[in-house]
N, C-alpha and C positions, 0 to 999 in steps of 0.2 A: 088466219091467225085471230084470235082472240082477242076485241079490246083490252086496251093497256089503259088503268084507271089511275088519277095522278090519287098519293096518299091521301089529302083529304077529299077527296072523292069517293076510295075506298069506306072511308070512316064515315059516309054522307050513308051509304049502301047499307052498311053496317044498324047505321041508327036509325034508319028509315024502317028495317026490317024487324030490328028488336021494340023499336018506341022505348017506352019507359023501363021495360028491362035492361036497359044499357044508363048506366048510372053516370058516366063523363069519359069524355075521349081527347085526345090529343097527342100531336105528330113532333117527334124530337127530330132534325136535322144532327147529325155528326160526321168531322169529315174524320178521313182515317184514310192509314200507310203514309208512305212519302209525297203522294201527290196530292194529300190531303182531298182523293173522292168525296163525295157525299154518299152518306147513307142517310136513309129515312127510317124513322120508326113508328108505327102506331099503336100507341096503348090505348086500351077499351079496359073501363072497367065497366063491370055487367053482373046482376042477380045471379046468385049462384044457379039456381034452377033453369037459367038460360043457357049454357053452357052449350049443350045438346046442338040449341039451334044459330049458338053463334059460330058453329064449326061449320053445319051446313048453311049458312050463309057467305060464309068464305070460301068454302067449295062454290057455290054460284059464280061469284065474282070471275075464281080461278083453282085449280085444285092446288092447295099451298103443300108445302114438306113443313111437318111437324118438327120442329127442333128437338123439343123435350117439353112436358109437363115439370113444373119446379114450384117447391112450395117451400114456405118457411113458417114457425112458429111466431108472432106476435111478441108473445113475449106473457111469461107464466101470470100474469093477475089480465092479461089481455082476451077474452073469450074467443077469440077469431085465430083461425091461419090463414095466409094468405096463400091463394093458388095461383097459376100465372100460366097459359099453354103459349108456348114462345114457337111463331110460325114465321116462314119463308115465304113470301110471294114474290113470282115471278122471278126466280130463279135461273139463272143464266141469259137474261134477258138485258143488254147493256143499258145500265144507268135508270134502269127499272125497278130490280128488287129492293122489297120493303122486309122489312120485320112486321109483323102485328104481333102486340102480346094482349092478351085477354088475359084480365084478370079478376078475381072478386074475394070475398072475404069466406070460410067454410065455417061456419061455428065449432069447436072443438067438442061440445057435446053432442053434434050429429051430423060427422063426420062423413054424409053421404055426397058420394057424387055420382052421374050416372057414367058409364061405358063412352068411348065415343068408337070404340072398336067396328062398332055396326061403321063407321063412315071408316074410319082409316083401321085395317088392322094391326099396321104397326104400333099402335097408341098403348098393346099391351104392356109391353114391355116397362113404358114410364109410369103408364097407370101402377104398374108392381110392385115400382118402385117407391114409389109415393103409399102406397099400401104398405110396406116393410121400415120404411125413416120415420113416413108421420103418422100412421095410422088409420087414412084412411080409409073410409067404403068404400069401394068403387063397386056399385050397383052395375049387375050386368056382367061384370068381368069374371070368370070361371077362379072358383078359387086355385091354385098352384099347387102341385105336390109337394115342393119342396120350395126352401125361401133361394131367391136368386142373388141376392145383395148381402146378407146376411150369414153367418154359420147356422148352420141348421140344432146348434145345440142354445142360440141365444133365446133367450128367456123372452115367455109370450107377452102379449102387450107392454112390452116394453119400447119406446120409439127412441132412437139414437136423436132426431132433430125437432125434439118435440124439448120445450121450454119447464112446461109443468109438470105437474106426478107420471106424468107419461116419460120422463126422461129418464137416460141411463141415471140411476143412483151410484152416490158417489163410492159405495162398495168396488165397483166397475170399471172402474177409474184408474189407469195406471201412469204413473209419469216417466216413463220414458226416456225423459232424458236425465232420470235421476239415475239411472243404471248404469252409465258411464259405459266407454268403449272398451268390448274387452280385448285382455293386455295380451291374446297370444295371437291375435287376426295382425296381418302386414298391413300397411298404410295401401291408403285406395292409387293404384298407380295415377300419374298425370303426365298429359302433353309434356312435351318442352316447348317452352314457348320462343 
């Protein structure tokens, strides 16, 4: 079996390997369920241009499950999005699994990030996704024939979770719950309690 690294020891591996491409790092404890477990988590934030090799360095360690790639807009006078690859290590392993999230900032005017498909090829899928909401690059990643997240008649550069001119415009916009229930659909049945 593989050595099992304690979280900041992970995080030691991590910054030994990046050096100064890894900008600050630290391990949150939270307990969770009824027995109140602990879980560990380790946030890296890291150079965007690091990205590449902060995955294969966490394959060294151990080969992790990528959760999801997840990014969010700033905030529209903010020039940054934030990106965040939220991974699993050591997974099924008792009283061992961590989270790692790597994170760094993407400038909204060059919006590129590389692939990391060459290391895991499940990563397209979120890459995709994060290409379809925020508008990212993702350098490397084969463009799509069709959109996956999206209707395929929604309007181009347009990004649903994008803060700035990139956002749906308020044309787009429907409210929903101003259209009230219509009056000839039966009530949703329920239990008896």
């Amino acid at each position: 079996m593989d050595e099992i690294y304690t979280p900041a020891e992970v995080a030691e591996k991590l910054k030994a390997a990046l050096g100064d491409a890894m900008l600050d790092s630290s391990i949150r404890v939270r307990a969770e369920g009824v027995k109140k477990r602990e879980n560990s988590n380790i946030w890296i934030t890291i150079k965007r241009e690091a990205i590449h090799q902060a995955v294969e360095e966490l394959m060294k360690i151990r080969y992790p499950h990528l959760s999801c790639i997840s990014g969010y807009d700033k905030g529209a006078k903010d020039p940054n999005l934030r990106i965040q690859y939220i991974f699993s290590l050591y997974g099924g392993i008792e009283k061992t699994e961590c989270m790692v999230i790597i994170s760094f900032d993407l400038p909204k005017a060059d919006p590129h990030i590389p692939t990391i498909t060459d290391l895991m090829e499940g990563a397209a899928f979120t890459e995709q996704e994060k290409r379809e909401y925020l508008g990212i690059i993702v350098d490397g990643l084969p463009e799509a024939k069709h959109r996956f997240f999206l209707p395929q008649d929604f309007p181009k550069d347009i990004y649903p979770l994008r803060k700035d001119e990139k956002r749906i415009p308020d044309s787009m916009i429907k409210d929903l719950w101003a259209c009230g229930r219509p009056e000839n659909r039966p009530p949703a049945p329920l239990e008896d309690e």
